[in-house]
N, C-alpha and C positions, 0 to 999 in steps of 0.2 A: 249239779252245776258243771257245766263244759267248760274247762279251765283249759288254756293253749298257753304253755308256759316255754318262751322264747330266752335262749342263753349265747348273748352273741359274745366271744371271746377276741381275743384280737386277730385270729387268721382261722375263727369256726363259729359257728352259732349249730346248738344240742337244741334239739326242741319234744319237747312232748304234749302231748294232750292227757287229762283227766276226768275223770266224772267223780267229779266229788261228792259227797263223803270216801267213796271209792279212790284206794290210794293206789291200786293197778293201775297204771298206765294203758288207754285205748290202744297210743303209739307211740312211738319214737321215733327220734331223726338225729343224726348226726354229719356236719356237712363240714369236712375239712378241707385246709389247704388254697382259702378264700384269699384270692388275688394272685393265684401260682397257676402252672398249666395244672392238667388233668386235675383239675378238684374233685374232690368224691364225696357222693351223697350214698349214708346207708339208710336206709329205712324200714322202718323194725313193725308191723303188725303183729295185735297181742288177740286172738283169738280161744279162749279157754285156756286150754295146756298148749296152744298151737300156736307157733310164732313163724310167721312168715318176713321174711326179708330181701328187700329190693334195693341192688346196688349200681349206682348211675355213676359215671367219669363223664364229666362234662368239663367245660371254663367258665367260673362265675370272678368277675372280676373284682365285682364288691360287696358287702354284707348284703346288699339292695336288693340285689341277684340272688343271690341265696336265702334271702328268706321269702321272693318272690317262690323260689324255683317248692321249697318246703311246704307252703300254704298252697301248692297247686298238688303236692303230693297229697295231703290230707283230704283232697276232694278228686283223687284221680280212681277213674273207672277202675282201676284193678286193684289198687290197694290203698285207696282212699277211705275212709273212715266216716266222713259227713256229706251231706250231698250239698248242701249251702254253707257259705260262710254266717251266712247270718243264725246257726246253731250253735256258735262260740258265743260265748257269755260274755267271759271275762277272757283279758292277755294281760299274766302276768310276765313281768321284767326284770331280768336284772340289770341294775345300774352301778356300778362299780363304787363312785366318785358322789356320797351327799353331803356332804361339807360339814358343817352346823345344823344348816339349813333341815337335814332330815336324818332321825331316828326312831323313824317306825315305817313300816311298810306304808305307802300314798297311794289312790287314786289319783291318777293324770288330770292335771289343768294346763290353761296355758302359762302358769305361774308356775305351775311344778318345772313345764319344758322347758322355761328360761331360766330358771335356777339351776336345771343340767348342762344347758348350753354354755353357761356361764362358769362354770367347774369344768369345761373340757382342758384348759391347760394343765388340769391337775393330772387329770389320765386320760391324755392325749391318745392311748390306743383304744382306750373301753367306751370312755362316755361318748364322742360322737358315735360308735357303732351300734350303744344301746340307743342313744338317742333316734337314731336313722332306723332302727330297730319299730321304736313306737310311730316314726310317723308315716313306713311302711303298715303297719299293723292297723293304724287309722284310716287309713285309704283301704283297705283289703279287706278290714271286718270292721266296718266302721260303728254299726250297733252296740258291739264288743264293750263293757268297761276296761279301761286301761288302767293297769296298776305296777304301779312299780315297788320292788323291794331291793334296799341298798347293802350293799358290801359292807360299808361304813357300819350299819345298825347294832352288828353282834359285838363291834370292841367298844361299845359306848360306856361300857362298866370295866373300862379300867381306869387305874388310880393317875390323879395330877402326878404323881411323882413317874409314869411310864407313859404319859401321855403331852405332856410341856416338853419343849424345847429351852434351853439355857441362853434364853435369847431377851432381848428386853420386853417386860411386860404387854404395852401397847401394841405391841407385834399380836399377840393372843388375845388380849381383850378387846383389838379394835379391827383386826383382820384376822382372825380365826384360824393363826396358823400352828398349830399342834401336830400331832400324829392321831390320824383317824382309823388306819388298819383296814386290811380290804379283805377277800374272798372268803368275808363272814358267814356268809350262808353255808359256805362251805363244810368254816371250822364248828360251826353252831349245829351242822349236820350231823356229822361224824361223830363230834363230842358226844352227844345225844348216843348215839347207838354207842359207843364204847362205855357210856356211864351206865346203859341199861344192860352190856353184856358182863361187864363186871358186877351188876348187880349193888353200885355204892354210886348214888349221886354226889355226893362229897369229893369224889376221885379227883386227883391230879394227872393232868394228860399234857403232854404237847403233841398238838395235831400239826402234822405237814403237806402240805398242800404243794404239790409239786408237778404242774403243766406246764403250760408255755411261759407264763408269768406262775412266782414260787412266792408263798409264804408260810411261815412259821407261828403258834400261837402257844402262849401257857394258856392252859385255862385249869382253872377249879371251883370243882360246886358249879359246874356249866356257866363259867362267867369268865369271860376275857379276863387275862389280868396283864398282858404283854403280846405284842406282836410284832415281825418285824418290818413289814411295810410300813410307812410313816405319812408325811403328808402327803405325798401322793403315791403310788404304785409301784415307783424304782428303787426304793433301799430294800436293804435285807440278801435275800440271797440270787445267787449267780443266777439268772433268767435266762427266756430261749432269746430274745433281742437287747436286753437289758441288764446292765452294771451290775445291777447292786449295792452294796456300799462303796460307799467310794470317799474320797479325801474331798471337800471341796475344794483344797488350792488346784485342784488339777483342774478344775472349771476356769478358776481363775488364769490358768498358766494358760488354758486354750484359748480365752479371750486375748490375754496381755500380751504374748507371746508366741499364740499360732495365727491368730486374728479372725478366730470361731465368732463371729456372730450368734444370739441367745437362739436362735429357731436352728442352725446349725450343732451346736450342743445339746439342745433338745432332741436334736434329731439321730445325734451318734450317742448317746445315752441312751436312748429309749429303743432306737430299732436299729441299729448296728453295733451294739456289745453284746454283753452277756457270750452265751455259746456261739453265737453266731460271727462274734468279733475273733472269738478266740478259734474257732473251727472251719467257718464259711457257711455253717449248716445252723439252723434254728432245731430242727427235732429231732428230740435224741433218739430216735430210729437211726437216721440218718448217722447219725456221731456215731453211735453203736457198731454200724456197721463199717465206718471210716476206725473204730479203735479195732477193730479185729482184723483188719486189712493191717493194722502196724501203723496207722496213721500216728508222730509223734506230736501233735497239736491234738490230737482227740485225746490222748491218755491225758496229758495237761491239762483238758479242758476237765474231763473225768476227775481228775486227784480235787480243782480247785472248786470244783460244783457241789463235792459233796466233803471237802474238807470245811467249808462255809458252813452247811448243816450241821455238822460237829458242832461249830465255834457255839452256834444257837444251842444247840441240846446242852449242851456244859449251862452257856449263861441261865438258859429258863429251869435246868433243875435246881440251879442257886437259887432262882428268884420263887421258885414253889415251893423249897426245901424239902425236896422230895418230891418221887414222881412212879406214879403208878402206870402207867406204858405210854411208848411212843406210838401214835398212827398215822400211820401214810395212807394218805390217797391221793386223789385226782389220776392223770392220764400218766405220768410218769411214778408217781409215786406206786400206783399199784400193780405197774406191771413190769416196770426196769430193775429186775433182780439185782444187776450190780450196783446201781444207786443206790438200793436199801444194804444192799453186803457191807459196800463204804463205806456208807453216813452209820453203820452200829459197828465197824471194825475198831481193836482196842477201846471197847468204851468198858470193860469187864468191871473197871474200878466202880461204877455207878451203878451197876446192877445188870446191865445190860447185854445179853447173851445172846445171840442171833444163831437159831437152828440153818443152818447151810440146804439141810434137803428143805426144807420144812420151807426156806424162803424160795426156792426153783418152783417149787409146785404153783400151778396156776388156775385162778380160780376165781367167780364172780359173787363170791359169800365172804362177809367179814372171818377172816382167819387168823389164828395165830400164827408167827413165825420166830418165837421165844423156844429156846431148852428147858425142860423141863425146872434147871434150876435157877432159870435170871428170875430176880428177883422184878423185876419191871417187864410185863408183858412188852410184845412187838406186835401191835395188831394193825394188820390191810384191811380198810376200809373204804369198800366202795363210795364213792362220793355220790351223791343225789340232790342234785341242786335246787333241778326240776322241780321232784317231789316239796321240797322245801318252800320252795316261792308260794307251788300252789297251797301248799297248806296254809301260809300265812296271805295269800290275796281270800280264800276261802275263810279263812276267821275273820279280815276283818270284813268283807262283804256280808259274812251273818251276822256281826253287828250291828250294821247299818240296816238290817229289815228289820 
């Protein structure tokens, strides 16, 4: 089964194709920097032991653009993969934002589409990009099943008491506003390989998810039990455009007081704080290389990004009572050396030991970066998202035959 599995983020969409059962990827794509000058497309061909890759600097202004520019790479004369589109089967998705509405992977209807459309305030950067995502994908493979799998589905097993708001009932019971938890596939991924590399499904993790948007998860026995995204995308930790937690009187004080308008504060919330507010710069490339320059708004941004990550590692190993290792992945988590150094500096009390060479070394295989004597591994865990969606559009589409 030819499976084209689309991951549009807020300023990139990863793409891959598979032939399922087969969990190799045909290819790959990664298209960053969507809406900035020089975007870059890499593109990865998987040939036996032989990986070829093609790297384009172009301007893609919008997701539209780029995932046009990707579905032409997969049928391009030189490093194209299919000769039709109409040899994709299935396009799975990810949707960041299912509200109530969905907890399990869906085939697309037009009832699915207005139930996403209709959740775009919640995450204003993901769900219109996934949504424009699918109905690019409809127009271009339009024989294709479309399927989408949500962010939302993997924290759906945590408890009323880490899931409710201390807010009046009717609020939940008659407008569905909880804490739903996002970049599930993520945490549902990784969790996975760090329970089968330790060898104990029972295990206690907090997996950290750290790109351009960040979250944190307890999970045990591979089951959400805490996260720190909430009803929508923006709480929890320092992000590349986005707060984090935050006080709401300061909402209030920008309404009463600065005279922000609701789409105004939506708007400095979501894509003008985080590192960006505090830096000028959204990726911590960029900061990285602004903290080495002496930059003294990058070290600040540095101390408070990943002094957050602490605050969560403390709370979640209360709330596990115990914890058998931390994992980081995604784009910054598995390769920002100083972010992991920070986020386990002085945690020795909890178990937590951080090998210094052991974390410099760089590497695309789940690895340790623990001393031999922390009693809580540190393990980098390549994230796979791709793989994941397509695995779950591939099961339920064999149930339906």
């Amino acid at each position: 089964m030819n499976i084209f599995v689309v991951n549009s983020g807020s300023s990139s969409i990863k793409y891959q194709l598979f032939r399922l059962p087969a969990e190799q990827p045909v290819c790959s794509g990664l298209i960053e920097r969507i809406g900035l000058e020089n975007s870059v497309i890499t593109h990865k061909v998987y040939r036996g032991e032989q990986e070829h890759v093609e790297q384009r600097t172009l301007d893609l202004p919008d997701h539209e653009a780029g995932l046009r520019e990707a579905i032409n790479l997969l049928m391009d004369a030189e490093v194209g993969v299919i000769q039709d589109p109409a040899e994709v089967e299935v396009v799975g998705h990810r949707v960041v934002h299912g509200g109530e509405s969905f907890a399990a992977t869906t085939i697309v209807t037009d009832e699915v589409k207005r139930e996403i459309k209709r959740l775009f305030p919640l995450a204003p950067l993901h769900n219109p990009a996934n949504y424009l995502g699918i109905e690019v994908a409809e127009k271009l493979v339009p024989q294709a099943k479309q399927v989408v799998v949500f962010d939302t589905a993997f924290h759906q097993t945590m408890p009323e008491r880490a899931f409710r708001y201390a807010l009046p009932d009717s609020l939940y019971t008659e407008q569905g506003i909880r804490v739903y938890g996002f970049h599930g596939t993520s945490h549902k991924y990784v969790a996975e390989q760090a329970a089968e590399y330790l060898g104990n499904p029972a295990a206690k993790f907090i997996t950290i998810h750290l790109g351009n948007g960040c979250s944190m998860a307890a999970v045990e026995g591979g089951k959400s039990i805490d996260t720190s995204m909430g009803f929508g995308p923006l709480s929890g930790l320092v992000m590349g455009t986005r707060s984090g937690d935050l006080d709401p009187s300061v909402v209030f004080h920008l309404v009463s007081q600065l005279g922000y308008d609701v789409e105004q504060v939506s708007n400095l919330l979501n894509k003008r704080s985080g590192m960006l507010g505090l830096t000028g710069f959204s990726d911590m490339r960029d900061i990285g290389k602004a903290l080495a320059a002496g930059d003294p708004h990058a070290a600040l941004a540095y101390d408070l990004y990943t002094y957050r990550i602490k605050k969560y590692i403390g709370a979640y190993t209360a709330v596990l009572n115990g914890l058998d290792a931390l994992v980081f992945t995604a784009g910054v988590g598995e390769n920002d050396t100083l972010v992991r150094a920070r986020a386990c500096q002085q945690m020795e009390y909890l178990g937590i030991n951080l090998d210094a060479a052991k974390n410099e070394e760089r590497s695309r295989q789940l690895r340790e970066i623990n001393t031999p004597e922390s009693r809580v591994k540190i393990l980098v865990i390549p994230t796979n998202e791709e793989l994941e969606i397509a695995r779950q559009c591939f099961s339920l589409l064999r149930q339906d035959t």
